[in-house]
C-alpha positions as CSV (number, residue, x, y, z in Angstrom):
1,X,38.2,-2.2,-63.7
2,X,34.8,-4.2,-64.5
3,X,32.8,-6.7,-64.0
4,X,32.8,-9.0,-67.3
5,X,31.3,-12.0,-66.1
6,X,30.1,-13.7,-62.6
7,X,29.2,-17.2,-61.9
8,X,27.9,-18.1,-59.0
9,X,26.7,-22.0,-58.4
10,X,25.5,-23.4,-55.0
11,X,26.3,-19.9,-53.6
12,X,23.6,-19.9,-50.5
13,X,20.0,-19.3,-51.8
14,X,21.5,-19.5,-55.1
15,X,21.7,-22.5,-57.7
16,X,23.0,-21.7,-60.8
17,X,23.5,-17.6,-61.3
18,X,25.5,-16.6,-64.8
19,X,25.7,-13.1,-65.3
20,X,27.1,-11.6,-68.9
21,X,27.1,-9.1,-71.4
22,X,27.4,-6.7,-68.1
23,X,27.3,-2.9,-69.1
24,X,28.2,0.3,-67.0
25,X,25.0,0.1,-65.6
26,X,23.4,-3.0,-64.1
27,X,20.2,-3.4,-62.7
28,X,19.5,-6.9,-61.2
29,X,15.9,-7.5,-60.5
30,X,13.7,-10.1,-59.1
31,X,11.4,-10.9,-56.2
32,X,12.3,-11.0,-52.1
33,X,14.1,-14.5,-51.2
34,X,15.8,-15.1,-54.9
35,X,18.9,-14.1,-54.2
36,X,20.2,-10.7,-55.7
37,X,21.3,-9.8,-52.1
38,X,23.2,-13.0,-52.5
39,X,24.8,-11.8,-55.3
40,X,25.8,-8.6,-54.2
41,X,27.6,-10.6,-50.6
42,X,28.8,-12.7,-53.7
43,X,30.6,-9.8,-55.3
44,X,32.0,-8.4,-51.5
45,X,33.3,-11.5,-50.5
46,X,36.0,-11.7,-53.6
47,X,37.1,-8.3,-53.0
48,X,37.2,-9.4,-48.8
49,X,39.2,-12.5,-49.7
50,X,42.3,-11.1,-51.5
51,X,39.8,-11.8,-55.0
52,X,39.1,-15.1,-54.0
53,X,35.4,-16.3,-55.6
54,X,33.6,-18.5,-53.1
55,X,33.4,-22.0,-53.9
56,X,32.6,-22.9,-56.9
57,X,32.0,-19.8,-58.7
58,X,34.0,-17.6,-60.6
59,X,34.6,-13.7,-61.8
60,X,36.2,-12.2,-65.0
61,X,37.3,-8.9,-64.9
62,X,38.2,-6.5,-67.5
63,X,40.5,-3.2,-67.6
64,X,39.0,0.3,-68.0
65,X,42.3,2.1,-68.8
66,X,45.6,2.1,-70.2
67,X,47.3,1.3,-66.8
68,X,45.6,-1.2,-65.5
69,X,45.9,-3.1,-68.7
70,X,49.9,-2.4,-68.4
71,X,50.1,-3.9,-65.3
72,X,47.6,-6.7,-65.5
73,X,49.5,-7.8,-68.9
74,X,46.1,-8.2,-70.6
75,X,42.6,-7.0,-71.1
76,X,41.1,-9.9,-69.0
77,X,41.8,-11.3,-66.0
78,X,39.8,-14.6,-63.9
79,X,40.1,-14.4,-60.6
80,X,41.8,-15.5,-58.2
81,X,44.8,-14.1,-59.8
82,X,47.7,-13.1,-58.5
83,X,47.7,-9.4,-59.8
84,X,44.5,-9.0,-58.0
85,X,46.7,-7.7,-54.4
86,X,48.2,-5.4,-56.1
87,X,45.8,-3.2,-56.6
88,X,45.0,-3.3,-53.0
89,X,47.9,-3.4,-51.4
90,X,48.6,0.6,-52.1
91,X,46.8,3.2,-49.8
92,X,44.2,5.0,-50.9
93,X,42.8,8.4,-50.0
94,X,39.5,9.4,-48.8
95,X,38.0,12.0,-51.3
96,X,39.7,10.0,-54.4
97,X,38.8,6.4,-55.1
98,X,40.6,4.6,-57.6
99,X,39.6,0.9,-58.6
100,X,38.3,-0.2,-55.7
101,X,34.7,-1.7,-54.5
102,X,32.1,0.7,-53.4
103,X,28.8,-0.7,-51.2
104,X,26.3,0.8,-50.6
105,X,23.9,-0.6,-48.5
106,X,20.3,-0.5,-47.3
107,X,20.8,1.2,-44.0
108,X,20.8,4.8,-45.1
109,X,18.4,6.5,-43.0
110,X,20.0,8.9,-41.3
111,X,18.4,11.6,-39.0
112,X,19.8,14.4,-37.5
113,X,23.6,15.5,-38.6
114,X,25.3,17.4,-36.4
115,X,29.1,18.9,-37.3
116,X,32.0,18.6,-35.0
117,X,33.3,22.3,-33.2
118,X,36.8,21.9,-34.6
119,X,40.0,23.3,-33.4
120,X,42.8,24.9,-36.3
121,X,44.8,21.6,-35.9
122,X,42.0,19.2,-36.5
123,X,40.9,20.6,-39.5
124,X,44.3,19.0,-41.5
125,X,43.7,18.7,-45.1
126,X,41.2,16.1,-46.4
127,X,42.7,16.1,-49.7
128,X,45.4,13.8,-48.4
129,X,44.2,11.7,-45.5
130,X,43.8,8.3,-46.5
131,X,42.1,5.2,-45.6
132,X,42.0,1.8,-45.4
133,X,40.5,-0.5,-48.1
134,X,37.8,-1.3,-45.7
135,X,36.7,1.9,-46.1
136,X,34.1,1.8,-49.5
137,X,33.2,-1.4,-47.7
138,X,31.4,0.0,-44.0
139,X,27.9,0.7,-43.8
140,X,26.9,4.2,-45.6
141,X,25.5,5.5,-42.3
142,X,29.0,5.4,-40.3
143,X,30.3,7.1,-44.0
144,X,27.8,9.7,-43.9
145,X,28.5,10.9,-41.3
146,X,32.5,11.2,-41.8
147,X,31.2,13.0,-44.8
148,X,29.2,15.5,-43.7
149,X,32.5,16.8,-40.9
150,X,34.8,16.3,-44.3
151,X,32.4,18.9,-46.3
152,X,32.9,21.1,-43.3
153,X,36.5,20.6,-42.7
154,X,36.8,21.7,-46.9
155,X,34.9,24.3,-46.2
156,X,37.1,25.7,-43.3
157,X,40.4,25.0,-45.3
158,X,39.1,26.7,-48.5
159,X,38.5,30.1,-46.4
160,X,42.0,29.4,-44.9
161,X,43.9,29.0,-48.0
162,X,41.8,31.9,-49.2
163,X,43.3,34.1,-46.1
164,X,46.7,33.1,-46.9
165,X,45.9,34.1,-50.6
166,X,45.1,37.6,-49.6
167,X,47.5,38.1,-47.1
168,X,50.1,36.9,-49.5
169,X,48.7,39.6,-52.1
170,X,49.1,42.4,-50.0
171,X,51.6,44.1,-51.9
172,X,50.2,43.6,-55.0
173,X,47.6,45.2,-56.9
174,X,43.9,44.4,-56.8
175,X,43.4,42.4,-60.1
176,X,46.0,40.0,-59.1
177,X,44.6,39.3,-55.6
178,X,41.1,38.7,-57.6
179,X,42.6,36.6,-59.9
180,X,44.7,34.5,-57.9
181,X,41.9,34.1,-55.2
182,X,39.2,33.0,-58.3
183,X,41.8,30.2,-59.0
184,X,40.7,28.5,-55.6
185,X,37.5,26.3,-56.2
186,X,35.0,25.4,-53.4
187,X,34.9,21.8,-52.9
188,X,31.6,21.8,-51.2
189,X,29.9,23.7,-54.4
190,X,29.9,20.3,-56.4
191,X,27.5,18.6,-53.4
192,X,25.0,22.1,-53.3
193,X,24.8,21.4,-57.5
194,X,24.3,17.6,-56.6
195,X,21.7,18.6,-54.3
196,X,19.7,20.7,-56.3
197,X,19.7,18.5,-59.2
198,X,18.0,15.4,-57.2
199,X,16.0,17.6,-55.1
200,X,14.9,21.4,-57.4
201,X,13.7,23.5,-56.7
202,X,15.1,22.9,-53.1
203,X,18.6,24.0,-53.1
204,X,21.3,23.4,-50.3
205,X,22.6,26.3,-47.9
206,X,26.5,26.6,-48.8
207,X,28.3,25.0,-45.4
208,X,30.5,28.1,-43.2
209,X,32.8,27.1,-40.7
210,X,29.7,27.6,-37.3
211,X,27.6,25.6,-39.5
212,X,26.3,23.2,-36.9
213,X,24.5,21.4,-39.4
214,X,23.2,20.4,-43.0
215,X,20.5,23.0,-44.3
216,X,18.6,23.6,-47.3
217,X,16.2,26.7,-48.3
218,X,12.3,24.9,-49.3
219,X,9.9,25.9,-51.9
220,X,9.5,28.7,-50.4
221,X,12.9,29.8,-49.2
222,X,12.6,28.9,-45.7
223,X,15.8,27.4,-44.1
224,X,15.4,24.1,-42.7
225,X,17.4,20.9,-41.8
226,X,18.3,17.9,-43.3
227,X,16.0,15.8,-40.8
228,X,12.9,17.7,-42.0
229,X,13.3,16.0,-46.0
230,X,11.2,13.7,-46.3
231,X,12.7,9.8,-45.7
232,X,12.9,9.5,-49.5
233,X,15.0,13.0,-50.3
234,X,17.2,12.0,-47.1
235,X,18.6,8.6,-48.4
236,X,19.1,9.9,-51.7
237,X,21.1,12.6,-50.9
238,X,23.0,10.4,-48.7
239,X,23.8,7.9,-51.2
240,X,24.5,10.1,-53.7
241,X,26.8,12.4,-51.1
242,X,28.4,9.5,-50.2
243,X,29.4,8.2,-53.8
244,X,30.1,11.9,-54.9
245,X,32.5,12.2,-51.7
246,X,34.6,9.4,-52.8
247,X,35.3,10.8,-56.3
248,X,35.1,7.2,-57.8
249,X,36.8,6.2,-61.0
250,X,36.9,2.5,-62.5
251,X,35.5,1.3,-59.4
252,X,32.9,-1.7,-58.8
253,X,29.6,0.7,-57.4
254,X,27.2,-2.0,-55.5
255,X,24.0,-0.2,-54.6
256,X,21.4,-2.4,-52.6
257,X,17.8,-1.7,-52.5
258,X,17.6,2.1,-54.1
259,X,14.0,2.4,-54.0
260,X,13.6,2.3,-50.8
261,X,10.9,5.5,-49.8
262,X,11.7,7.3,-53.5
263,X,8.7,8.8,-55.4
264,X,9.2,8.1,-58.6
265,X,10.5,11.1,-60.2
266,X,13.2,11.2,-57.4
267,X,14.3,7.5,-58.5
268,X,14.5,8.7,-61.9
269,X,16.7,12.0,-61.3
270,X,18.4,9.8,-58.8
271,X,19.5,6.9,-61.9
272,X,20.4,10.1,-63.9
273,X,22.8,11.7,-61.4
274,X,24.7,8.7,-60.9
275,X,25.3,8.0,-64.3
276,X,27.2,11.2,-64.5
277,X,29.1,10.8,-61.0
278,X,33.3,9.9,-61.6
279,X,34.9,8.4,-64.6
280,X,34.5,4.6,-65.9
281,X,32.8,3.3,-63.1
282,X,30.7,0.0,-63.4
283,X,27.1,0.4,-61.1
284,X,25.0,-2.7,-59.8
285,X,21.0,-1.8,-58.6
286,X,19.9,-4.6,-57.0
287,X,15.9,-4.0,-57.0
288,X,12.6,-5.1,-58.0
289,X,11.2,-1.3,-58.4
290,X,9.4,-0.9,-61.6
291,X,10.5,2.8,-61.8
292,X,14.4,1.6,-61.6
293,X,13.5,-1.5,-64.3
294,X,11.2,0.6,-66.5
295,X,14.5,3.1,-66.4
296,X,16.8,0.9,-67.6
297,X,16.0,-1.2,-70.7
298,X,18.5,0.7,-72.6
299,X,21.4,-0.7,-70.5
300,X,20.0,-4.2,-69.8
301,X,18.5,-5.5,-66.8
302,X,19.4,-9.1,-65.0
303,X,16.0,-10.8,-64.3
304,X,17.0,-13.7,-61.3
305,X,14.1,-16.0,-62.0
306,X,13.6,-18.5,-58.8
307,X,15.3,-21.4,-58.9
308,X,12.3,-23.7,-58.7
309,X,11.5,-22.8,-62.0
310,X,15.0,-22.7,-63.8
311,X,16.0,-26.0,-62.0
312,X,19.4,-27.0,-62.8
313,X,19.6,-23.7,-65.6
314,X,20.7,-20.1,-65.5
315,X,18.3,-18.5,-63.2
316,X,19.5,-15.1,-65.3
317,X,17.5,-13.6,-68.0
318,X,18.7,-10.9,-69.5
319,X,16.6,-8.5,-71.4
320,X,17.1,-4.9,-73.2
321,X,15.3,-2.9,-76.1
322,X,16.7,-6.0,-78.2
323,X,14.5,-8.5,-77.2
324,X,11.7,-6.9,-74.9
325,X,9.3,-9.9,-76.0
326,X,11.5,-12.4,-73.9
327,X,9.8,-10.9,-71.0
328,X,7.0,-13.4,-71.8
329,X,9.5,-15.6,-71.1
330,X,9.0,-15.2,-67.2
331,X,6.7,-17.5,-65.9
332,X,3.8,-16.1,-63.5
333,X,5.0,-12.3,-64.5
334,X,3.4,-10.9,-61.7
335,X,4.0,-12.9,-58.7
336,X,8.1,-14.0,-59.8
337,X,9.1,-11.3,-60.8
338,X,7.7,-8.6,-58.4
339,X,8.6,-5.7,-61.1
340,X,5.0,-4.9,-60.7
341,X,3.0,-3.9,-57.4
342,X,-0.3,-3.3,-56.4
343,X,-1.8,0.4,-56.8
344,X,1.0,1.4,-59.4
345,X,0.4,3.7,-61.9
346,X,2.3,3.7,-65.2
347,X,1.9,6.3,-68.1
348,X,3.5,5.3,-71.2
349,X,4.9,8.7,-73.3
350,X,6.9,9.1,-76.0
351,X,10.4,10.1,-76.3
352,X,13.3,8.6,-74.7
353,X,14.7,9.0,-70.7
354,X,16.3,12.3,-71.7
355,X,13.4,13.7,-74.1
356,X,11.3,16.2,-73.2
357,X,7.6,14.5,-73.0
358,X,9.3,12.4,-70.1
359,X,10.8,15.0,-67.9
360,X,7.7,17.4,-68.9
361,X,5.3,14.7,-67.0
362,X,7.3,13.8,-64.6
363,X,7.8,17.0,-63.4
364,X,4.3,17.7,-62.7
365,X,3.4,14.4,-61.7
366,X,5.5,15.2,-58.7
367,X,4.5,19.0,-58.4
368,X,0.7,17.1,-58.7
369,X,1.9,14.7,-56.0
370,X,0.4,11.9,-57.9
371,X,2.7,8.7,-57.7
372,X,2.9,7.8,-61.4
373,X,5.8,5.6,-63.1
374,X,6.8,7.7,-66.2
375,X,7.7,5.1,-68.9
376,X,8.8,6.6,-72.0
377,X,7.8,4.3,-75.0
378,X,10.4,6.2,-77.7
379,X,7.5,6.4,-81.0
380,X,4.0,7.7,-80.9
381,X,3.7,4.5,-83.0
382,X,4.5,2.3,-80.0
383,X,2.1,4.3,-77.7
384,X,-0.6,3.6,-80.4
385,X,0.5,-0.4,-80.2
386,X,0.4,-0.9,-76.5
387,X,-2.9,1.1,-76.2
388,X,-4.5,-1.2,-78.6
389,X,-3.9,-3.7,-75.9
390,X,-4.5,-1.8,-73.1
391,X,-7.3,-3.6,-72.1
392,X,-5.8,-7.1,-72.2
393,X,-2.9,-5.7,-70.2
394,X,-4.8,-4.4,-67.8
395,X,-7.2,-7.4,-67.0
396,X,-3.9,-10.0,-67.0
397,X,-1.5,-7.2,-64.6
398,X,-4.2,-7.4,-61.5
399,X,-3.8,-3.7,-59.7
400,X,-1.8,-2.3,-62.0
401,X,-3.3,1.4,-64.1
402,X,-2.0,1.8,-67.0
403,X,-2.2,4.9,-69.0
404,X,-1.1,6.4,-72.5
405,X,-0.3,9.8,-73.4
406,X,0.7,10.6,-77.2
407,X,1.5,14.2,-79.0
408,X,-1.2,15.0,-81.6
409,X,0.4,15.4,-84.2
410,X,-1.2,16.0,-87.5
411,X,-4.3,13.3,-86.7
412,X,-7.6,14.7,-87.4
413,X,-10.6,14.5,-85.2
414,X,-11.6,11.6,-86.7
415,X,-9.1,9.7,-86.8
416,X,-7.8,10.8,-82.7
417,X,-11.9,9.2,-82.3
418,X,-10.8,6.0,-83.6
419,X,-7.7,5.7,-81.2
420,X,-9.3,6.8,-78.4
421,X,-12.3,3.8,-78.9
422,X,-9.9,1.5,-79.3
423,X,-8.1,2.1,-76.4
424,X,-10.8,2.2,-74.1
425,X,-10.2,5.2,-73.6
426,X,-7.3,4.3,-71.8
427,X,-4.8,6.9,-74.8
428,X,-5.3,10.6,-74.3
429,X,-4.1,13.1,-76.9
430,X,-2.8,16.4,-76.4
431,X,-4.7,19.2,-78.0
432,X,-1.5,19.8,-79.5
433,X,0.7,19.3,-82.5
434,X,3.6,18.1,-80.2
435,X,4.0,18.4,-76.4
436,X,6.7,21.6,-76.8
437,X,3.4,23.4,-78.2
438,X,2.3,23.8,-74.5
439,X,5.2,26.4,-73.8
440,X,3.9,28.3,-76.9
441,X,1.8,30.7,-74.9
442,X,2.7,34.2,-74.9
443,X,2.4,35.3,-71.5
444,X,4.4,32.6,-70.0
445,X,7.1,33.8,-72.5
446,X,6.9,37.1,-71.8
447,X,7.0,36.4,-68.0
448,X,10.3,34.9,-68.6
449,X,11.7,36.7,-70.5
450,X,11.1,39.9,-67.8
451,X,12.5,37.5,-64.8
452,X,15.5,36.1,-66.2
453,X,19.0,37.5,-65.7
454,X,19.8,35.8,-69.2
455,X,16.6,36.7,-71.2
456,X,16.4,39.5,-73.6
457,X,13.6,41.4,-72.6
458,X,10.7,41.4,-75.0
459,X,7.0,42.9,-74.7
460,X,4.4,40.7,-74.8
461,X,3.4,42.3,-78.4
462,X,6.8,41.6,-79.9
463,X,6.7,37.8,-78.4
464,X,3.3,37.5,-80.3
465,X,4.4,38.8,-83.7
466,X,7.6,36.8,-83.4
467,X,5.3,33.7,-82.7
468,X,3.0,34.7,-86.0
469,X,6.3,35.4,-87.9
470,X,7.2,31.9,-87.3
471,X,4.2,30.3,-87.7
472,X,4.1,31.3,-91.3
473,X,7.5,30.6,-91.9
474,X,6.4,26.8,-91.9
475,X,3.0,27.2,-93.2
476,X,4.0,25.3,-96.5
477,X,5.8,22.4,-94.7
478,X,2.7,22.1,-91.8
479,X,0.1,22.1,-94.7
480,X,2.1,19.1,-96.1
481,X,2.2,17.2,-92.6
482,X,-1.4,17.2,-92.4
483,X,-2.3,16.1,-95.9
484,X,0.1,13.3,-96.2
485,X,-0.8,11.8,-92.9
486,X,-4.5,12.3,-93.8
487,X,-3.6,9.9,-96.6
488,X,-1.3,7.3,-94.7
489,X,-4.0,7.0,-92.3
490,X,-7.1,6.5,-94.5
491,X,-4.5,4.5,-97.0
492,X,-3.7,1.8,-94.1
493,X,-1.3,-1.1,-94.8
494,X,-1.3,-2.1,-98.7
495,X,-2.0,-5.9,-98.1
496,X,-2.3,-8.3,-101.5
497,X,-3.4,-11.1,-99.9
498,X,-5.2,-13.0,-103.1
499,X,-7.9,-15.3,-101.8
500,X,-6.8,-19.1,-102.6
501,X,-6.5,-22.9,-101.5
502,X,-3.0,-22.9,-100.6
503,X,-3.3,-26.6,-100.5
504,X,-3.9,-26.9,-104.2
505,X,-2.5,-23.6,-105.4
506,X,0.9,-23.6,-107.9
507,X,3.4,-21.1,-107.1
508,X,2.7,-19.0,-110.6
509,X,-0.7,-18.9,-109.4
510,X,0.2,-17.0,-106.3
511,X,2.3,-14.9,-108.3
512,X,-0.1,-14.0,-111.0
513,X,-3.1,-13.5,-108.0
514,X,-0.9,-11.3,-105.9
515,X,-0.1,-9.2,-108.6
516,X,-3.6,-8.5,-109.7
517,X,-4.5,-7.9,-106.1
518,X,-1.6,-5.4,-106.1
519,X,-3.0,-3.9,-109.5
520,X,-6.3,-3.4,-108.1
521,X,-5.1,-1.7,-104.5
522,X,-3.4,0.5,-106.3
523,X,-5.8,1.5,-108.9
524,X,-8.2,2.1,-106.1
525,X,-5.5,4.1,-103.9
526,X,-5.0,6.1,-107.9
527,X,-9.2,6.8,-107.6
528,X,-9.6,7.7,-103.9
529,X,-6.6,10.2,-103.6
530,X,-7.1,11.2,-106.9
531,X,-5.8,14.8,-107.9
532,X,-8.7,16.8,-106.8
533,X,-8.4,15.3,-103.8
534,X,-5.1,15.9,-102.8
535,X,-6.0,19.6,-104.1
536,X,-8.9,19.9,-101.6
537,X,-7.1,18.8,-98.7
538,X,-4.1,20.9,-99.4
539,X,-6.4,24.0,-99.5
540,X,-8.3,23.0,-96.5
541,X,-5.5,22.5,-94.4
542,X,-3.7,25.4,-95.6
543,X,-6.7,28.1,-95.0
544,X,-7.4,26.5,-92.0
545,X,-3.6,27.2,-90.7
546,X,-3.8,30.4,-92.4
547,X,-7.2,31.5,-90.7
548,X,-5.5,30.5,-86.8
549,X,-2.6,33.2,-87.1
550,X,-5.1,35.9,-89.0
551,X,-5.9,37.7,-86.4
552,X,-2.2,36.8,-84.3
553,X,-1.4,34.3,-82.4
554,X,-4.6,32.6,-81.2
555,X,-4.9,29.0,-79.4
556,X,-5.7,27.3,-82.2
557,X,-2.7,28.5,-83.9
558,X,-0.6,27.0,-80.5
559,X,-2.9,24.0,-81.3
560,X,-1.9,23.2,-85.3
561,X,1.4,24.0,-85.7
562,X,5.0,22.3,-85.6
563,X,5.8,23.3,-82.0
564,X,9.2,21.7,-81.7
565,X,10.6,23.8,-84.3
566,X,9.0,26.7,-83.0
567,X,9.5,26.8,-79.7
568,X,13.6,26.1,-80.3
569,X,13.6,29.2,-82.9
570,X,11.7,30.9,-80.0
571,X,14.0,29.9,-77.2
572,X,17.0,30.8,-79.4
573,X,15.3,34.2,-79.5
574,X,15.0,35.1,-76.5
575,X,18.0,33.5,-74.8
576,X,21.2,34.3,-77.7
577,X,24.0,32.9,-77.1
578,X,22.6,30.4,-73.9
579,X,22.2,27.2,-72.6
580,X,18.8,28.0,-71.3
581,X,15.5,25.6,-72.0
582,X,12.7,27.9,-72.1
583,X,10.2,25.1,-71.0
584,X,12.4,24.6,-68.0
585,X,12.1,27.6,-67.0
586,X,8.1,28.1,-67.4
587,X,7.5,24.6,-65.6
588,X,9.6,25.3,-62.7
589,X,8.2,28.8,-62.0
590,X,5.5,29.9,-59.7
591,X,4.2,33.2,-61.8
592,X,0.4,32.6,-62.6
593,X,1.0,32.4,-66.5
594,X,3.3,29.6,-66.6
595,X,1.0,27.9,-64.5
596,X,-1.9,28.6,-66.6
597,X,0.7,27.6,-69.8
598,X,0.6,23.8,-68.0
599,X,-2.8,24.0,-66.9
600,X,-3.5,21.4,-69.9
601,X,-0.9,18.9,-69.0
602,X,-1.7,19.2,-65.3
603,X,-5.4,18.7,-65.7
604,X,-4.3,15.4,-67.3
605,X,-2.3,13.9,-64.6
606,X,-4.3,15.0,-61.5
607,X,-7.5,12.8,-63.6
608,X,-5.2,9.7,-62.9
């Protein structure tokens, strides 16, 4: 089940709240005192109250499978109604939660965890205990640590059924005691993978039976408690543990306040993890972190505006990559809302959340422990937009940096001058063509491939004539790049504006006038980029990429070419067959060559 719509009117701080058009995942924002806390006791109370609203508001829900749309009778259902009991009337168990409410609230700072010393009759099997509906709703530190002795309770019953495995394979031959023993899956290995995914390149120590504790191995494998993370990496692991422990599916996921002590990055991995955590589940952030909104345009965010500016109006505004401008629509941006906060840093890059100019930076931004906002901005077009405005932005968002880092491309000197002045110097360029051209560098490559169980081994010669091989495979198509951007750019926007009084102009005037205007932009476009010229340009470019791979693979070739293409033919190359991202893999290690492969992009972020 869902969320489809919630009214709430006259609801304690709240006047007149209509939330709609609710996706999977909800973020509702605003400043202290407006009410999304409200909202979110809103939201308990109907699932407390036998899916009663409080006065004077109202909830639609909607299914999210086949049976719960048999037994509601119909895709929709406004509560009260009397179906709503029935869902909650039936037990549930522990480790799987099935349409229910899930909180998750503020209080997650948890210090030390120690485990219970357990007898062989208290360890019982978790897999079947169940619990009370009241359960999803109690504070996440009482969960945690019920979680925590649950892990360790798995733990101990895996290595029991194991023993009873073997023992039962005595009389039978090796293969089949492997096999049947591999068919046994540790519970606690999905929470060590959860683990290193929020928090790499720690990783988790696996849990034995005289653990007496949570532990994880550092940076540089040292074994140390869960009360030495920092207060950020502790509450996301908790909420995160406590969500993954439930095993939700088409449940209600109320998450209050979860940038509370995250870095950045962390809330970023931390958004990405929970997307990804059960089946059909419906999250609510309630927040006014600019790291969670900045992360969640694509899904829609729920702007609670305070009600003594909406009066007796919908103190909602919704806004999503459809209709960004209405953000303009907030009055006094930077006091109301409280999305932005003095001595933030936000760098605008391109790409999407998933694409690699994001994760690249915000991966070093961390390593650089510089507390930058990542905002990816999807086109190189739209970083080119905002920086043109960088200046306005920043003199109207008081103590806020903001900063603009673009691929390249195929823009010549000139032309990367012309941004840069207009931008204040506020938009930096790469040296390279695109952002994967950084991982272009031999030695990093080579290190690689020597330290990875999945690499094929390569020397450092053959990873260089590999490199060349490809460079000239797409000399024709790089030439081509350069030259017809050289063109667009010096081209511009073909305007035929005629000079006339409009008052007094007729309408086959205007025609007649724009079409000779036409005529004579294009006759002038027909002289500039004449033949010759296109001839010149395509020889320049293409002795000048020619000239960079001469001698082998040089920096200047790293600089000019298509790197995307490159480095996937590369990575293909040297892992066959695997799901392995090479630039992962040379950002995340410590050999001196990938560091000195990054030593560009770090240079970058350690000047903001």
């Amino acid at each position: 089940m869902r969320i489809k719509e919630l009214v709430l009117k006259d609801y304690q701080v709240i006047k007149n709240v209509k939330i709609e058009n609710l996706s999977d995942f909800n973020v509702i924002a605003g400043p202290n005192g407006v009410g999304k806390t409200k909202i979110k006791d809103a939201i308990c109370y109907i699932f407390q109250n036998n899916g009663n609203p409080p006065p004077n508001c109202s909830v639609i829900l909607e299914s999210t499978n086949d049976k719960e749309k048999l037994n509601w009778g119909t895709d929709n259902i406004k509560l009260p109604h009397n179906v709503f009991w029935s869902i909650f009337s039936k037990p549930r168990k522990k480790i799987k939660t099935t349409a229910r409410l899930i909180q998750i609230d503020s209080g997650r700072q948890i210090d030390a965890i120690q485990f219970q010393q357990l007898n062989f009759s208290q360890i019982g099997n978790p897999d079947e205990e169940e619990v009370g509906n009241e359960y999803s709703m109690n504070t996440v530190k009482n969960r945690f640590i019920d979680i925590c002795n649950t892990l360790q309770r798995e733990k101990i019953k895996l290595l029991t059924d194991l023993g009873k495995s073997a023992y039962s394979q005595l009389n039978a031959n090796l293969t089949s005691t492997i096999a049947s023993v591999q068919r046994i899956i540790d519970p606690t290995k999905a929470f060590e993978d959860l683990f290193y995914s929020l928090l790499y390149p720690k990783k988790m120590i696996p849990i034995e039976p005289d653990s007496s504790t949570l532990q994880y191995l550092d940076e540089d494998n040292v074994s140390r408690p869960f009360s030495s993370l920092s207060s950020g990496e502790r509450e996301v692991i908790v909420l995160a543990f406590d969500i993954l422990m439930q095993h939700p599916s088409d449940c209600i996921i109320l998450i209050d306040e979860p940038e509370i002590h995250l870095h950045p990055e962390l809330t970023y991995r931390l958004i990405k993890v929970l997307k990804h955590i059960g089946e059909r589940n419906q999250f609510f952030l309630f927040t006014h972190s600019t790291d969670i909104i900045s992360n969640s345009f694509e899904t829609g965010i729920h702007f609670i505006r305070p009600k003594s500016v909406t009066g007796n109006n919908n103190q909602t505004l919704r806004i999503d990559m459809n209709n960004l401008a209405d953000l303009m629509n907030l009055p006094n941006l930077r006091e109301a809302i409280g999305m932005l906060s003095l001595g933030k840093k936000l760098l605008f890059v391109e790409g999407s959340n998933n694409s690699i100019d994001r994760n690249v930076f915000a991966t070093i931004a961390k390593s650089s422990k510089n507390d930058l906002a990542i905002v990816p901005s999807e086109s190189c077009d739209n970083i080119n937009n905002l920086s043109s405005i960088a200046d306005t932005l920043h003199k109207g968002i008081f103590g806020i940096d903001l900063y603009m880092v673009r691929d390249r491309d195929s823009l010549t000197d000139e032309e990367v001058k012309i941004y840069t002045e207009k931008s204040k110097n506020k938009l930096i360029f790469l040296p390279y063509y695109h952002i994967e051209n950084t991982f272009l560098f031999p030695e990093a490559i080579f290190s690689i491939s020597q330290n990875n169980t999945y690499a094929q081994k390569k020397s450092l010669d053959e990873i260089k004539n590999k490199l060349v091989e490809l460079a000239r495979n797409q000399l024709n198509e790089s030439t081509i790049r350069y030259v017809a951007n050289e063109i667009r750019f010096k081209a511009g926007n073909l305007d035929i504006t005629p000079i006339l009084n409009h008052n007094t102009t007729t309408k086959d005037e205007i025609i007649k006038e724009m079409s000779k205007t036409k005529q004579e932009k294009l006759q002038n476009y027909s002289t500039v980029f004449s033949d010759e010229f296109i001839k010149q340009r395509v020889e320049f470019w293409n002795t000048k990429l020619q000239d960079s791979i001469k001698n082998g693979w040089t920096e200047d070739a790293r600089n000019l070419f298509y790197g995307k293409s490159i480095l996937n033919q590369i990575q293909q190359w040297i892992f066959p067959g695997k799901h392995v991202v090479l630039w992962e893999q040379i950002i995340n290690s410590n050999d001196v060559n990938c560091v000195n492969a990054v030593t560009t992009l770090k240079a970058i972020i350690d000047s903001f």
